[in-house]
Each structure stands twice: as structure tokens, then as C-alpha cells.
N, C-alpha and C positions, 0 to 999 in steps of 0.2 A: 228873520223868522226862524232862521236853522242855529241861530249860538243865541247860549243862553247863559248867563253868568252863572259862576257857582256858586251857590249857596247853600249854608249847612240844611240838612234834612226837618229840623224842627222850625226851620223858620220858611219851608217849603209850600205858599197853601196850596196852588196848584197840584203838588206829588200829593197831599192830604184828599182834596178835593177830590179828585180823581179816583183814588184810594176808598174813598166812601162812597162814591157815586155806584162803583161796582161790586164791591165787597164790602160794604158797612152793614148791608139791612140783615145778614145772620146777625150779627152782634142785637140788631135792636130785636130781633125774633126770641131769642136767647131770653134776653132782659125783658120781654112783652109775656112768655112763658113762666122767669120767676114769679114776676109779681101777678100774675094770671090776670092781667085786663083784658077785656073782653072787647072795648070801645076801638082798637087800633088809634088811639091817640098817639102813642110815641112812632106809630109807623109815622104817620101823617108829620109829625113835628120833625121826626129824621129824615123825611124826602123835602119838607122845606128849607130844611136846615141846608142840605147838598143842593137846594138850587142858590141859595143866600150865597155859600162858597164859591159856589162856582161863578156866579155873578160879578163876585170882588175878584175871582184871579181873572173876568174879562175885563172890569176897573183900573187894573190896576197894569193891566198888558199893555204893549206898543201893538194896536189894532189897525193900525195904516194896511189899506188894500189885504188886510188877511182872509179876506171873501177867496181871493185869485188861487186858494192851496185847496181847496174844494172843489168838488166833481160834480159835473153835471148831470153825469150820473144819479146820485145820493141825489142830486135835491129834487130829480125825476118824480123819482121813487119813494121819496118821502112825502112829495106835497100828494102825491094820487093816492098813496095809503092814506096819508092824513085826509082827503077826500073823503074817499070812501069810506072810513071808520066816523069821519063825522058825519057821513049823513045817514048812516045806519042810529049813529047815536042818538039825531035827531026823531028820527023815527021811534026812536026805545026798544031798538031791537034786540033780545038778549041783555048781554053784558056790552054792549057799546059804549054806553054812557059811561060808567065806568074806568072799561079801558081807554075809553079816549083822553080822561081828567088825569087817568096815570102816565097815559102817555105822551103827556105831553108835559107833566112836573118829571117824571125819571127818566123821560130818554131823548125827547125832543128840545127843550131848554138848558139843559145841564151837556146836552152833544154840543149844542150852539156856540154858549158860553166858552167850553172848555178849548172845543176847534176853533175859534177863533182867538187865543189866548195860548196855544201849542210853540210859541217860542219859550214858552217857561220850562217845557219838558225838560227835564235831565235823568235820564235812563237812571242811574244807580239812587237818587231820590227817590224814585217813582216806585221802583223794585222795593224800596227801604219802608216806605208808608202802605203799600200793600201786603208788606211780609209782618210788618207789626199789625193793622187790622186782623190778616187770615191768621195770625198767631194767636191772638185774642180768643177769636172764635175756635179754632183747633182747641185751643187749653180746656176753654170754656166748658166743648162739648164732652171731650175727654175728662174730664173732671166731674160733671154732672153725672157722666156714666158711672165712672168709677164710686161714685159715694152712692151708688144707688138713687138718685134723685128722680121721685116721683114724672119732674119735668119734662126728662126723658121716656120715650114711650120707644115700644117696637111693636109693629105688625105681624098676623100671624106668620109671615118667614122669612121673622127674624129680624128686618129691616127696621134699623133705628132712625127716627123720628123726633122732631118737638110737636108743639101745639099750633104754633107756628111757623114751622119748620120742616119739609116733606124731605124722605129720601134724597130727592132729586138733589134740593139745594145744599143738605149738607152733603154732600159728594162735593157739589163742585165746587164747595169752601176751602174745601180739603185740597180740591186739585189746583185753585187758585194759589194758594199758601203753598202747593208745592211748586209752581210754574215760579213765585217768587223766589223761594229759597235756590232753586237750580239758575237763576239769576246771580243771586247775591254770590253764592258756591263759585262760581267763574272768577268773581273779584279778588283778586289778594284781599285777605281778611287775616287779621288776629286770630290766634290757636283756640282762644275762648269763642269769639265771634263766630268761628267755623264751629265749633261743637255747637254752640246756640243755634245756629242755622240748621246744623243735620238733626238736630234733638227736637226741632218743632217740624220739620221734613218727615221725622218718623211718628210723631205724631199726625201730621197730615194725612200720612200713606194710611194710619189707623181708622183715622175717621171714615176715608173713604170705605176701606173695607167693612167699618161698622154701618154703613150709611146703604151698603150695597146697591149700588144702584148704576143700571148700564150705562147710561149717557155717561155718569163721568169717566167711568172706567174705558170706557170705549175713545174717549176724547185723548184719556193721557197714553191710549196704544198708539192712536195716530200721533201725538205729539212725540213719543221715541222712535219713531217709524220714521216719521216726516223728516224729522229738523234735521238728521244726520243726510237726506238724501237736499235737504234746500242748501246746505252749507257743508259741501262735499271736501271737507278735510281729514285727513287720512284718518288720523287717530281720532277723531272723533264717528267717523265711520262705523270703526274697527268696533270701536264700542258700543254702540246701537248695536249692529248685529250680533257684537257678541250677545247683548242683551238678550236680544231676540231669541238666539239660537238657545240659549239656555232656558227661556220660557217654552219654547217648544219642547226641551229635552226635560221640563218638569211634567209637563202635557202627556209628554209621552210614557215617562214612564210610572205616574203616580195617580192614586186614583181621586181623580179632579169631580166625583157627583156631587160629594155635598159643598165645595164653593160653587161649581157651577149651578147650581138648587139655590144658591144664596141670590146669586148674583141676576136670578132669572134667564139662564140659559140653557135650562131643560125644559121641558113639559109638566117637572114633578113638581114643580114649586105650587105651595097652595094657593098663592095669587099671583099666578100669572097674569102681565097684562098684556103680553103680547096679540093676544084673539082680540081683544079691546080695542087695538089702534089699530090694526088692520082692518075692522071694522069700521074708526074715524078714517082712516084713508080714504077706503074704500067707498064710505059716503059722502065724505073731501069731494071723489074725482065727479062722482052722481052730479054733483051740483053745480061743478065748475062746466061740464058739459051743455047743462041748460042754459049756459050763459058764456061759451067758451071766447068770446074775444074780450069783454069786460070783467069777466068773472060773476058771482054769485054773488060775494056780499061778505064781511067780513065775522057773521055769526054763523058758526056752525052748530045746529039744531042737535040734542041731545047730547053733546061731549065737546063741546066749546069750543075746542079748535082741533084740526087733525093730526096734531103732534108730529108734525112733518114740515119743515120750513119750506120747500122747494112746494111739494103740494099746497101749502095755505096761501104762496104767493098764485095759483094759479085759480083756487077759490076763492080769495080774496078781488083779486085785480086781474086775471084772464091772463090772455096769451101778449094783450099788452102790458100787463107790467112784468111779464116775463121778460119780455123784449128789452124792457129797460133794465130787468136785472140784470139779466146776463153782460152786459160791459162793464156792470157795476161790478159784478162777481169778478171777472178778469182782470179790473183796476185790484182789486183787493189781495188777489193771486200775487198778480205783480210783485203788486208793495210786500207781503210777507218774503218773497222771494229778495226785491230790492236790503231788506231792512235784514235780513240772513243772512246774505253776502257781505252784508259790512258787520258782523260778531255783533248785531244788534237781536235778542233773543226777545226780550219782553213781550208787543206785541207782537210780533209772529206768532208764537205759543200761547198766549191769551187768544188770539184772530182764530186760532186751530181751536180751542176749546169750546170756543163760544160757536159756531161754526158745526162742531160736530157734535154740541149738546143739542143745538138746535133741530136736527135732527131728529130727536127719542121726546122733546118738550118742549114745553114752552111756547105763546101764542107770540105773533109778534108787535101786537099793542104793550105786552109786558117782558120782552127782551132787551130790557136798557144794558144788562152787562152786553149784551151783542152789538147793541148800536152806539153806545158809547166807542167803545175797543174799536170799533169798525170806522167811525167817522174819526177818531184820533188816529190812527192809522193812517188813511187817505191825509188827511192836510199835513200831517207828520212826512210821509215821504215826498209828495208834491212841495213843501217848503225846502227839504233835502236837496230835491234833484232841483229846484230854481235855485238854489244856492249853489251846488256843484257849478251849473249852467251859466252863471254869472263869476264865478270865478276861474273860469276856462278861458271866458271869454275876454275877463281882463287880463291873464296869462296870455294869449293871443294878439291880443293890442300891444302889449308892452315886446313881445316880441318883434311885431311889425313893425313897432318904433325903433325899436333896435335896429331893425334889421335896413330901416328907412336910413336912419343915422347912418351907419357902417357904410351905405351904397352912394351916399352925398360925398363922404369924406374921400372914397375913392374916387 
């Protein structure tokens, strides 16, 4: 489950699949926007298309016993969500029905396929088919702005938009596309291949800033924050803080109102939403109360969901499916820690984005980039460390035969 042959990048479906599952649906948003359909036909035909994928790379894997790389945790936690969403669904409560049919074509079936079929992984493919989709989109978006295209829209501050397309997500297109390029940037690359890399990198960082929007910006501060303190080698250190120390010393001495007005981190912005989700919070905790060992229910009346993952797991599923998350949260710590230690970046830094997007958005009947990243994660390091495990242990054997041999002869 832990080696996986190499194969060139275009004959990878698994790195493709993968690649679309999380970052494809800007591109179809983009293309749903030119052509202004109104039906979401090509959404609907791009999330079956990513379950069709993913299905052939579980066809076409060595599936023996690859249930055993999975956590007991995750399936806790996912049958009692999937529970409880289906029988609100059932009911027609809200938007149930709905997120239930999405969540189980983009995050539930497509986690299935892909985790059980994770001997395909090869980090520098996977990096490769995510940095060409988030490229795509980067260009796209950049390009539509630039020509002035109707397609693109801004809110009154300033925040650029599609029709299909919020803030939200293009930020973390951007920050996707940059999590791959500072992948790719690690690899010995050609002189050309590295300026291609930093030249869509700088277009990524753009989007974001066009796109202003805090979750993502907030995700890629912990990702420079974090990764230098999970894989504490010198000069990689040195550089994060420098980072830091120099963001601070822009902070300090320059006057930061109108980005932070952009970015929604003053009061003056004219839509602010922060009063907004304070309010879903704070009607989040109202409800999980009436119900605090099971939870409430997984619609949240007037603003859909509380924009807070830790509190929607507590409105959702109570203080028991807290209970389950929380080992599940620490397997995941883990592995980001496990997979850091060994100069493995990908997901770590996707695990951190998605994580602390979650956070400022997103419900989580419609967080497939989270539960995707999140369950490849878990059977990616548990197939890791039962490979290590087994090859310790035949180093081990073969020693004691040795050592069996050497003690007969004397």
C-alpha cells in the first residue's frame, strides 16, 4: 500500500482524479459563468464525471485488506453525520436533501474510492495535476479580470466574485495553486519549469488578494507559521520567521487601513460580515443546548449553517460526536506531524488550509475539499507507518537469524 510505481504524470488518473475532486469545480464555475447557464448542468456532469474517476483508480488498484489504513475514528463520525443529515433529509428539512445528494456524490464516494486505492499516490504527480488544474483557474480568473469581462463581478468592497463563484472559493483556488507550486518549488526543476512555477505562484498570490477574503488569507498565515515549527530544520526556520518578522515590520510601519478594509478586518468595510456569523454562532450554541448530548439537527434556521466547523459539529451531532471527533482531530494532528517529518509537504499544507478555512465557511454536508484531504491523509499515513512496521520487523527477523546462526557455529 506505501510504494507505488512511477509513472509519468499524464498517464496518472489517480493524481488527475484527486486533482479534480478538490480543485476542479472553479474551473467548471468559470466555464458555467461564460456560457451563463442557469440549469448547473455541467456542475452536476463535473461531480459525476469525479466520481466515474475515482471509481476506475479504485478498479484498477491492488484493494486487498486496504479497509485496515482507515480510522475508526472517520467512519464514527461519518456514519452519525451521514445519520443524522439523512434523516433531517428525510424530514425536508431546510437544505438536507440537497446536502445530503451532494454529499454523498463529492465527498463521501469519491473519499471511498480514492482511500482505498492510495497505493497510487506519488507526491510529485499529485503536486503536478493540482498545480495544472489551480493554474488553469489562477489564469482564467486573472485573465477575465484583466480584459474587463462582464463575468467577473466585485461586491461593494471591492471583493471579486463569479456568478458562480463567491469570494470565498476563489481565495482558496489561489491558495490551493500556491500550496502546489511551493511543492513543486522544493523539487529540482528546470530554469524554465521554476519560472513557470513562480509566474503562476504570483498569479495565485493575486487572485487571492483580488478575491479578499479571510479564510483563505488566514489559512496560508498559519500555513507559513505552522510548517516551519512541524519540520523544525534550521534554515527552513530561519525563513518563516524571517517571513514573519518582516510582515510584522510592514504592519508596523505602513499604513495597513485600506488592505485591511479590503480584507474585512476593520469595522469600515461596507459589508462586513463578521456581526453576521457571530450571530450564526451564537444561534449554533442556542440550539445545540436544547439538545446538548445528541445535538439539534444539522439545519440551521435563517443562515444555514454556523460557519464554524467545531461549533456545527456540536449543533449537528452534540457532545457525542464531539467525543468522536476529538481522537479523530488528533489522528489527523498526528499524521500532518508524521508526513512533515519525512519532507512530505502536500498534505500537511492542504490538511492546514482546509482546516482553517473551515473555520470562517463552509457547511460540512459541502466540505469535500476537507473530507477528501482529510481521509487521504489518515489511510496515506496509517499505510506509511504499517509499512515502516513491517519492515522493521523483517530487519529484526533477519538479524535474529543471524544472530541465531553466528551462536550455533560457535
Amino acid at each position: 500500500m506505501h510504494v507505488s510505481k512511477s509513472i509519468p504524470i499524464h498517464k496518472d488518473l489517480w493524481a488527475w482524479s484527486f486533482s479534480l475532486a478538490i480543485a476542479g469545480y472553479p474551473l467548471v464555475a468559470i466555464l458555467s459563468s461564460l456560457t451563463e447557464r442557469e440549469d448547473g448542468l455541467l456542475s452536476i456532469v463535473f461531480r459525476l464525471l469525479v466520481v466515474c474517476l475515482c471509481g476506475l483508480c479504485f478498479l484498477f488498484s491492488d484493494r486487498k485488506k486496504a479497509w485496515r489504513f482507515g480510522n475508526v475514528w472517520l467512519f464514527y463520525f461519518v456514519g452519525l453525520y451521514m445519520l443524522k443529515l439523512g434523516l433531517d433529509a428525510n424530514a425536508g428539512i431546510g437544505k438536507a436533501p440537497q446536502g445530503l445528494v451532494f454529499a454523498l456524490t463529492a465527498s463521501v464516494v469519491p473519499c471511498a474510492f480514492l482511500a482505498f486505492s492510495t497505493n497510487r499516490w506519488l507526491e510529485v504527480n499529485v503536486a503536478w495535476a493540482v498545480f495544472v488544474v489551480g493554474a488553469l483557474t489562477v489564469a482564467g480568473i486573472v485573465w477575465l479580470q484583466h480584459s474587463g469581462s462582464n463575468v467577473v463581478m466585485t461586491d461593494n468592497s471591492d471583493r471579486l466574485y463569479l456568478d458562480r463563484l463567491n469570494p470565498i472559493s476563489v481565495g482558496h483556488a489561489g491558495l490551493t495553486t500556491l500550496i502546489a507550486s511551493y511543492t513543486l518549488i522544493r523539487i529540482a526543476q528546470g530554469k524554465i519549469l521554476k519560472f513557470a512555477i513562480f509566474s503562476v505562484a504570483v498569479a495565485a498570490a493575486f487572485t487571492m488578494y483580488l478575491a479578499a477574503a479571510r479564510g483563505p488569507m488566514v489559512a496560508l498565515a498559519c500555513c507559513v507559521i505552522l510548517f516551519p515549527l512541524l519540520r523544525p530544520r534550521f534554515i527552513t526556520m530561519i525563513m518563516g520567521w524571517l517571513l514573519v518578522a518582516g510582515a510584522v515590520l510592514v504592519l508596523a510601519t505602513v499604513d495597513m487601513t485600506p488592505l485591511l478594509d479590503k480584507f474585512h478586518l476593520t469595522g469600515t468595510a461596507a459589508t462586513n460580515s463578521t456581526v453576521a456569523r457571530v450571530e450564526a454562532i451564537s444561534y449554533s450554541w442556542e440550539l445545540f443546548l436544547q439538545n446538548p448530548w445528541f445535538g439539534y439537527g444539522t439545519q440551521l434556521p435563517f443562515f444555514s449553517y454556523p460557519h464554524n466547523m467545531f461549533v456545527e459539529i456540536l449543533q449537528d451531532m452534540g457532545l457525542v460526536g464531539m467525543a468522536i471527533f476529538v481522537p479523530l482531530f488528533v489522528k489527523i494532528a498526528t499524521g500532518v506531524k508524521f508526513l512533515a517529518d519525512r519532507r512530505l509537504v502536500l498534505l500537511p499544507l492542504l490538511t492546514t488550509q482546509a482546516f482553517v478555512g473551515a473555520q470562517f465557511s463552509g457547511a460540512l454536508w459541502g466540505s469535500a475539499f476537507l473530507w477528501i484531504v482529510v481521509t487521504i491523509l489518515i489511510f496515506r499515513v496509517n499505510a506509511m507507518t504499517s509499512f515502516d512496521l513491517r519492515a522493521r520487523r523483517r530487519v529484526m527477523e533477519r538479524s535474529y537469524t543471524r544472530f541465531g546462526a553466528l551462536s550455533g557455529a560457535r
